[in-house]
N, C-alpha and C positions, 0 to 999 in steps of 0.2 A: 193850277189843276184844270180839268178838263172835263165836265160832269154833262151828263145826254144819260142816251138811252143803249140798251146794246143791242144785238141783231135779235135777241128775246124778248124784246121789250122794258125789258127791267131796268130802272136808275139803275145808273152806275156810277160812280165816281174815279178819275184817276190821276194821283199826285205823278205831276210831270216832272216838275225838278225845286230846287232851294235855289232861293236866287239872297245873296248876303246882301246887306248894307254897307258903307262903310264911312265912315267921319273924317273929314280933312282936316288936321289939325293944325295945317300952314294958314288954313284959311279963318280968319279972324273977322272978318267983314262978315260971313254966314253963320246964325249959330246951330248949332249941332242938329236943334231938332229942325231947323227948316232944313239944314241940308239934307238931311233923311228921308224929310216929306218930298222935297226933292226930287228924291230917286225913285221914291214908291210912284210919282206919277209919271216920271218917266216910263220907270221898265212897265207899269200899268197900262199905258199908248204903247207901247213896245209890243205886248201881247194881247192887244186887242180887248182889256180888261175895264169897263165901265164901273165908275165908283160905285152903284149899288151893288155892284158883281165883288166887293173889296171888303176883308173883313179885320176886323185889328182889335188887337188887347187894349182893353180897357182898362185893365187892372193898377193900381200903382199910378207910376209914372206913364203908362200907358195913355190914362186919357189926358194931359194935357199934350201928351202929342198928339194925340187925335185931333184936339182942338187946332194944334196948328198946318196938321195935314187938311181940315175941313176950311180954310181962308187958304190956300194953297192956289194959287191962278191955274189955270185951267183943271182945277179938282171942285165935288159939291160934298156936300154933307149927307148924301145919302146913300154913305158903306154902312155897315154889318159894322157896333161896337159889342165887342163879347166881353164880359166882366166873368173875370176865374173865380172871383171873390160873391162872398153873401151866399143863399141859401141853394136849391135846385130847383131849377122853373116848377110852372105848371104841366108842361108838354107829356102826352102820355107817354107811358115806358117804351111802345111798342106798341105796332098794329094789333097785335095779338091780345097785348094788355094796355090797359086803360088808365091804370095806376098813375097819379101824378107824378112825375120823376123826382117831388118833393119829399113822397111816403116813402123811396124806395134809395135814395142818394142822400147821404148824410150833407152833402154841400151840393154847391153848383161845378166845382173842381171836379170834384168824383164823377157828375152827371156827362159832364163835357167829356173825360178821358173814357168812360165805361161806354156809352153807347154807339163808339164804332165798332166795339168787341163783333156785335151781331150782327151790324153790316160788313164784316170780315168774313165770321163764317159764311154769310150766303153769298159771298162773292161779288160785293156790288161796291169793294174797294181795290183799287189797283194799285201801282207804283209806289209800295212802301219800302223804301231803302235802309240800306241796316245801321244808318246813323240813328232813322226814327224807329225802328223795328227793336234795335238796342236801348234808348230811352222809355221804349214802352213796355219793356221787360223787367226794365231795372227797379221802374219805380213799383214799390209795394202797395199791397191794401193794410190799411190799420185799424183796427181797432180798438173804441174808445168808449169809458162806462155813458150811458144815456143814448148812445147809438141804437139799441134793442139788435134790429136785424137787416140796418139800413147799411148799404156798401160806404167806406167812407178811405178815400184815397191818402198815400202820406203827405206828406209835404214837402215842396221843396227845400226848403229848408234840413228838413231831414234825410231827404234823398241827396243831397248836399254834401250832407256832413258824413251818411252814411259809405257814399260810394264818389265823391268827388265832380260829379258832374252833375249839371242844372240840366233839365230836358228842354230845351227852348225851340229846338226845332219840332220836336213831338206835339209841344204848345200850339206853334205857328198850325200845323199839319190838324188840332184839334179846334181852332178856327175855323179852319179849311168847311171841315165835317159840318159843323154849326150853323156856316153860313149857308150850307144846301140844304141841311134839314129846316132853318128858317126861308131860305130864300126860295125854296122849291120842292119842299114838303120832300126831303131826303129821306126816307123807311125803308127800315129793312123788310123784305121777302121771307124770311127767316120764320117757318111755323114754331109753335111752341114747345114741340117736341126735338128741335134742331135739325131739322131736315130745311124745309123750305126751299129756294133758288140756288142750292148749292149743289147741282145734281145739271140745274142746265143755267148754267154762268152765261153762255151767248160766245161773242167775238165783238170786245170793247168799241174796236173800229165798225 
């Protein structure tokens, strides 16, 4: 992705492309997750991408690939690790609201997939392809007793079972998101009535 300012001044964010992975399985001397780690610093030098500029799931099996992306030669340990798992930060909901996305996200899952909703409407997300645009439709909100009135997303496991596909690249894409609201204070424009920046978007370039 590609994140600046646009001719309006406003953050902007804009997913460029999906770049895959993939496992050599002839290859017996590498094992899987170095060859991975691999590639990520590869195409990372490729587009000009600095490891704190780099953000990766933590979740699961995530983090000990982390571990072995962060002892990678010419990689540091100072990417972006996003954990999908355990509760919703502290970080407030929005400029607008103050709310910790703790009071307001039943999880951290929920927090991560809901909050580009409103950097969408005010325009300050770009290039979303209908591989990710179809995973983020699919998956539903649920509802659960002790919830009260807090948003709480399903699960993969149920979005799974229910419709056949895992959103992994939606995932990747809500990394993306995380890493600029951490790494660069990424907020929506978006007033509380739903108007905000969506009225003068700019020109991305």
């Amino acid at each position: 992705g590609s994140f600046g300012r646009n001719s309006n001044g406003i953050k902007t964010l804009s997913r460029d492309k999906t770049i895959l992975l993939y496992e050599n399985v002839e290859n017996k001397a590498t094992p899987r997750s170095q060859q991975l780690a691999n590639q990520v610093v590869e195409h990372c030098k490729k587009e000009n991408v600095k490891p704190m500029n780099f953000g990766g799931d933590s979740t699961g099996g995530g983090a000990p690939f982390l571990d072995v992306l962060a002892s990678t030669s010419g990689w540091d340990n100072s990417f972006l690790r996003v954990s999908f798992g355990g509760a919703a930060s502290l970080k407030p909901v929005s400029p607008t609201d103050k709310t910790p996305a703790k009071e307001k996200y039943a999880n951290r899952v929920s927090e991560l997939w809901h909050v580009p909703k409103s950097l969408m409407r005010s325009g300050q997300i770009k290039g979303i392809d209908s591989t990710i645009a179809g995973q983020m439709c699919k998956r539903r909100l649920d509802k659960k007793i002790g919830d009260k009135d807090k948003i709480r997303l399903e699960s993969k496991t149920d979005m799974k079972a229910r419709c056949g596909e895992s959103p992994g690249e939606a995932d990747a894409f809500m990394v993306l998101v995380d890493l600029c609201r951490t790494r660069f204070n990424f907020v929506s424009v978006e007033k509380s009535s739903g108007g905000g920046g969506s009225t003068k978007k700019g020109s991305w370039r």
